[in-house]
N, C-alpha and C positions, 0 to 999 in steps of 0.2 A: 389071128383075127380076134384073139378073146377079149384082147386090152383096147379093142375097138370099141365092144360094147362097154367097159367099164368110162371111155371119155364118154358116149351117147350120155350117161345120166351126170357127169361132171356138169358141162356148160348147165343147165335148168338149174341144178344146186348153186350153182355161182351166182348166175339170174337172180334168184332167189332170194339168195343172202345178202346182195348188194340193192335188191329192193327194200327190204326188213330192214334193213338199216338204214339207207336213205328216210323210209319213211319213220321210224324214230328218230332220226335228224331234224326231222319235219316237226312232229310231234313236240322236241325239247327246244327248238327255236320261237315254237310259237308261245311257248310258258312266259310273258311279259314279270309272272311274279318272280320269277326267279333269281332276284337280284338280290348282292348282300346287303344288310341291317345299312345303314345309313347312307347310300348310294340313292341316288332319284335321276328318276328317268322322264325323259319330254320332251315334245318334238315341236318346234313352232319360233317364233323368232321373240329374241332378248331386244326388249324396247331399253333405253337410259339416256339419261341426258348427259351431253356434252359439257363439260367445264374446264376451261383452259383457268392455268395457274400460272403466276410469274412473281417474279421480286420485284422492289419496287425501283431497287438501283443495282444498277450491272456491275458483277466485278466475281473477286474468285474467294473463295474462302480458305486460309491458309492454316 
């Protein structure tokens, strides 16, 4: 019965550690600076305007 009390403190240390970590998950998700040198970030919609293009005479370029 002695390897019994050694799981009693297992599971809380597990708990534990998988909280501590989560919340440093948390912590390094919410860092928006942390993007590298020439990357940019932004959330919102790309306005542009439409321009269709054509030739002026149909045919194939050989």
């Amino acid at each position: 019965m002695k390897g019994s009390g050694s799981l009693r403190w297992l599971f809380p240390l597990i708990l534990i550690a998988l909280a501590a970590a989560g919340y440093y998950a948390w912590q390094r998700s919410k860092d928006g600076a942390a993007l590298p040198q020439g990357i940019a970030s932004g959330n919102g919609r790309i306005e542009a305007v439409e321009i269709d293009i054509s030739t002026k005479a149909a045919g194939r370029i050989k």
